[in-house]
N, C-alpha and C positions, 0 to 999 in steps of 0.2 A: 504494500500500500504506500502512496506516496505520500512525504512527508509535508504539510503546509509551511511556507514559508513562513517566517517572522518580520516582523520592522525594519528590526537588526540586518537581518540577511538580504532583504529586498534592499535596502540604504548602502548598503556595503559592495553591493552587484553593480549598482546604476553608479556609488562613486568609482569602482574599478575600471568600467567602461567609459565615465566621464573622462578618468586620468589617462587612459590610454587612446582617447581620441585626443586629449589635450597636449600628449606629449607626442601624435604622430602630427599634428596641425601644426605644434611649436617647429618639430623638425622638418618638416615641408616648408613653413614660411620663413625659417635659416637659410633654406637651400635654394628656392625659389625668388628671384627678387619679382617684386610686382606692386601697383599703385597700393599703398596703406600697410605694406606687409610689419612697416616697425611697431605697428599700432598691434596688431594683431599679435606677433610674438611677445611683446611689451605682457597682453593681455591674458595668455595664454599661459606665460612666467608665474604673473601674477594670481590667477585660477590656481595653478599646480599648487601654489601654496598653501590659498583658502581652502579648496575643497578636502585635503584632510581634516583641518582645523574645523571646517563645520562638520563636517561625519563625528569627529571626537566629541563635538561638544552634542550633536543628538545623541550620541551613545551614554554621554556623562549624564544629560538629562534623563534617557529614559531610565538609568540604572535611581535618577534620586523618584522619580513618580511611580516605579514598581517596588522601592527599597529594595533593590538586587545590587551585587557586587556584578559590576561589569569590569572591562579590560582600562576603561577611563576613568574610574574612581581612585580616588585621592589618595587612597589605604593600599600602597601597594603591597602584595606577597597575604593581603590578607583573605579569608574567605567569607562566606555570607556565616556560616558554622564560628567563626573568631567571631565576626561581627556580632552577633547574637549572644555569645559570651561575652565579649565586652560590654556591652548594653545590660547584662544581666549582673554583671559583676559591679557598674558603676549605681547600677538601681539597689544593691543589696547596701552599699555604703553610703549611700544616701538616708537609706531606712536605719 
């Protein structure tokens, strides 16, 4: 049976194929000169950069509105398992 995709997986497909038409476009308008091509490489530099930076920060959000440890959370090396120990251990010294 096949598995439903996620958020996550959908997000992460469409930024891959973003980056890799971003970085065949960047190297086409290096090699090609033509009217507007600095504009376009300019742009396409400038894309390679954001679009991981936005895929990181939907990944960082949806892990804070599920409360799930994802790959973008702040806590690194730790798991949802620590997380919940922590949480449990700072509620017990509270009380």
């Amino acid at each position: 049976m096949k598995k439903k995709k996620t958020a996550k997986q959908i997000a992460a497909i469409v930024c891959i194929v973003l980056l890799v038409a971003l970085y065949l476009i960047t190297l086409l308008s290096a090699i090609f000169a033509f009217p507007g091509w600095q504009r376009l490489f300019s742009g396409c530099l400038i894309c390679t950069v954001a679009v991981p930076i936005l895929l990181w920060i939907f990944i960082w959000l949806y892990g804070q509105f599920e409360q799930k440890h994802t790959i973008a959370s702040f806590d690194i090396g730790q798991t949802d398992a620590d997380r919940t120990q922590n949480a449990d251990e700072a509620n017990a010294a509270q009380n």
